[in-house]
C-alpha positions in Angstrom: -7.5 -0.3 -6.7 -6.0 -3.1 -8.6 -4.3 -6.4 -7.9 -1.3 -6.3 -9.6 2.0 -8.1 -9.1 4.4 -10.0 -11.1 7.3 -12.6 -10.5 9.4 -10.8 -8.5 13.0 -11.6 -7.5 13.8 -12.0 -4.1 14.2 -10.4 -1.2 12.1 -7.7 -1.4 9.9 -6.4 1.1 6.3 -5.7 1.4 4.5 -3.2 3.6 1.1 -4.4 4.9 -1.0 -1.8 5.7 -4.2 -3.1 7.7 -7.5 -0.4 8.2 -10.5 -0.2 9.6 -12.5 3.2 7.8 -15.0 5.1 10.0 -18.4 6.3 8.3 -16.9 8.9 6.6 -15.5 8.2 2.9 -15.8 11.6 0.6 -13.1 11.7 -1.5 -11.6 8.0 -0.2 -12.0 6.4 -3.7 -10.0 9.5 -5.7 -7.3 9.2 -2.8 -6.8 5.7 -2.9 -6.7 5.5 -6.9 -4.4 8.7 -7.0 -2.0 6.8 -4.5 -2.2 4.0 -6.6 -0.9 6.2 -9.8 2.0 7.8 -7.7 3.1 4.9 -5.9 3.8 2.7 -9.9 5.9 6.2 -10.3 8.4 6.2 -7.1 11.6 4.4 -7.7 12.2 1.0 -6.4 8.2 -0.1 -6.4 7.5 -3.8 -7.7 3.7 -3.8 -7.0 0.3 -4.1 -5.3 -2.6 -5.8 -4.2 -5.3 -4.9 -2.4 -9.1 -5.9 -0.9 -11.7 -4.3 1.3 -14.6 -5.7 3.5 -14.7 -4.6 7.1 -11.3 -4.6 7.3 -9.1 -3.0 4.5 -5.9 -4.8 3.7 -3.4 -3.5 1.4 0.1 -4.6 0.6 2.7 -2.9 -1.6 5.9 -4.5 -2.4 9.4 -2.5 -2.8 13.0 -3.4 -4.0 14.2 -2.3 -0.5 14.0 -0.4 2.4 14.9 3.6 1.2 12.3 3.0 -1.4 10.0 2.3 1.3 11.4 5.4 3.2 11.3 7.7 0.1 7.3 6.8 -0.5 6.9 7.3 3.3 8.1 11.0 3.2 6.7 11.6 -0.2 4.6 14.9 0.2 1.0 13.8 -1.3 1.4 10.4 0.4 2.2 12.3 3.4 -1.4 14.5 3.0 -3.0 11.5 2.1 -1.6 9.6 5.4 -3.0 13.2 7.2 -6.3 12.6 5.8 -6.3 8.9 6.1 -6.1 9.7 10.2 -8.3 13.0 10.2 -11.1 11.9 7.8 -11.0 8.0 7.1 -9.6 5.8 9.5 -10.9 4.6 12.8 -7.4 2.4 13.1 -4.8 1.2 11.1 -1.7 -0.9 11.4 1.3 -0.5 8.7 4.1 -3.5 8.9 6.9 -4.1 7.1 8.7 -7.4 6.0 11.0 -9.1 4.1 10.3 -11.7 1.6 12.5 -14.1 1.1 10.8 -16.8 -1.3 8.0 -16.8 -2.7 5.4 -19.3 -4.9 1.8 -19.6 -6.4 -0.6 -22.0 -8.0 -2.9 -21.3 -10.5 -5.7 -24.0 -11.8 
């Protein structure tokens, strides 16, 4: 999955969804990259970034809460959550926050 973000005007919110995968990953890759392509398509979505080790964290960043609702109930994201519990995930932790500033730095 890609890093991508850009300067975003705030507030927005990001959803930080924390993981820990079991042993079993068939199919994980396609899921997470076909998430990845429908998530830039629902309304209201500003971005993404992502990194895996032991511990899988991945934050998305919406325009508001509804948005965030709306991807929630969306029906492949729903399968994918259903599969994330059945087939991938031996815990995971989803919160959601508002941002209020942000800044960077870059050498």
């Amino acid at each position: 999955m890609n890093n991508e973000t850009n300067q975003m005007n705030t507030p927005y919110y990001a959803v930080i969804f924390t993981s820990i995968k079991n042993e079993q990953s068939i199919g994980y890759q396609e899921m997470a990259q076909q998430m990845w392509v429908l998530a830039q398509e629902q309304p209201g979505f500003l971005g993404v970034e992502s990194a895996r080790n032991e511990l899988g964290i991945t934050v998305s960043y919406w325009k508001d809460l509804p948005s965030i609702a709306k991807w929630k109930q969306n029906s492949d994201h729903m399968l994918a959550q259903q599969f994330g519990r059945d087939k991938w995930y031996s815990h995971y932790k989803v919160r959601i926050c508002l941002v209020e500033r942000e800044y960077e730095f870059t050498s």
